[in-house]
N, C-alpha and C positions, 0 to 999 in steps of 0.2 A: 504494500500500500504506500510505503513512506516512496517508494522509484516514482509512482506516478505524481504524489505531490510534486517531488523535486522537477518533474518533468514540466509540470505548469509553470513552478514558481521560476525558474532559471529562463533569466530573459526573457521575461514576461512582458515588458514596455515596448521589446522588438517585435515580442510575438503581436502584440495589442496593435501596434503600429503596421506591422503588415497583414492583419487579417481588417485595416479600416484601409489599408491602401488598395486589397483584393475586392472592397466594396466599392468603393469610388471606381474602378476601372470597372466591374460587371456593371454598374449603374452607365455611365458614361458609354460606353459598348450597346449597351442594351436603349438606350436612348435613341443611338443614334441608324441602330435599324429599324426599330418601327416609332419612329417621329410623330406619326397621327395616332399611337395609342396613350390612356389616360392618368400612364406613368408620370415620374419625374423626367422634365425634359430639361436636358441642359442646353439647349440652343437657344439662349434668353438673349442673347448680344445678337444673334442675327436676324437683322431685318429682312421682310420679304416683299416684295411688290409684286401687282398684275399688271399685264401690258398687255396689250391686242395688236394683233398685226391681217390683213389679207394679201396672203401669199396667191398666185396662181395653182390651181388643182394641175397636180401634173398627172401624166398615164404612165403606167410601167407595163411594158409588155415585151415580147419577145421580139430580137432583134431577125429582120430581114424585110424583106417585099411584102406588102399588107394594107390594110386599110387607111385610109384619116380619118380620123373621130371628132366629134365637137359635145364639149366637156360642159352642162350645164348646172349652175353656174359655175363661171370661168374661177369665180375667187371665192373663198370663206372667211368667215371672218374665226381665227383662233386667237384664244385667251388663252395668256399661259405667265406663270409665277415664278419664281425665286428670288433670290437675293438680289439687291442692288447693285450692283456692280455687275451680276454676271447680266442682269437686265439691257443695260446700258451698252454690253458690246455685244450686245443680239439685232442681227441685223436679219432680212430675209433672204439677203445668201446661205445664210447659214441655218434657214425654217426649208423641209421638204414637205409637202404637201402632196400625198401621191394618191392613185386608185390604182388596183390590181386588177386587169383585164381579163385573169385568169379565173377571175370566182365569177365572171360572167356566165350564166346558165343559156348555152345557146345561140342561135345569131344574133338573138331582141339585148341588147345591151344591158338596158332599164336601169336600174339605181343600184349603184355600187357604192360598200362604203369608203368614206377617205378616213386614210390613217395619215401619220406625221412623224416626223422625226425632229430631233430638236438637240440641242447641246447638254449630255449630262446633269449640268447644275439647274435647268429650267425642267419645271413641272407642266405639263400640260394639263389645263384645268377643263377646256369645252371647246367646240370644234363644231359650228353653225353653219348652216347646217352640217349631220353628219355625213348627210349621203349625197350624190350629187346624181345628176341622169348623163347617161353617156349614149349616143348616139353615132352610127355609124355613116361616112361623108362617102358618096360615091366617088372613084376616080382610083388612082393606082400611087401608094406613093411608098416611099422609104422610111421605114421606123428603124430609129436608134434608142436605145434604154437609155433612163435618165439614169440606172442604182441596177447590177449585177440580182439577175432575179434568183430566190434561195427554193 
């Protein structure tokens, strides 16, 4: 019995000291995976702002000889959050705005949804509309992909 006292009492202030420092890291770690849970959130200092932008709806689709399509509407309007700074150097080069040709059912085009891409530190909040109508252009022309299709 007296081995396991001696086992507490010897460097007890280090042990104390690293089982609050093993807390502060799970807490801080665990914060910052799930941010929208009703935990302790240590991200108190960072500020986040919404910004909106209307990019053009672009098509992805297989590269070669193929149709023209006409993309309706041409622009959406997307809201999207993070921090200031990283707001500020979000421009719409760097917003992708796409439809996938390939979840078309068919030849009738119809409403496809838009998905998006965006830089890491931005959140995308809403995407207005989501779906757009795509329509097939008579005539003969050359598709190049805008994004390597997975």
């Amino acid at each position: 019995m007296q081995f396991w006292l001696d086992l507490i009492r010897e460097n007890f202030l280090l042990k104390l000291f690293s089982l609050g420092m093993a807390i502060l890291i799970y807490v801080a770690v665990n914060s910052h995976l799930a941010p929208d849970s009703e935990g302790l959130n240590l991200n108190l200092l960072k500020v986040t702002q919404k910004r909106e932008f209307r990019p053009p709806v672009q098509l992805m689709v297989s590269p070669g000889p193929g149709q023209g399509y006409k993309v309706t509407p041409e622009t959406v309007l997307l809201t999207v959050s993070g921090e200031v700074d990283a707001l500020k150097e979000l421009t719409l080069a760097k917003i992708q705005l796409f439809v996938r040709l390939e979840e078309a059912k068919g030849p009738m085009m119809g409403e496809l949804a838009v998905q998006a891409h965006v830089p890491r530190a931005i959140t995308i909040e809403s995407i207005d509309p989501p779906r757009v109508s795509v329509e097939t252009v008579s005539g003969n022309f050359m598709i190049f992909p805008i994004a390597p299709i997975k």
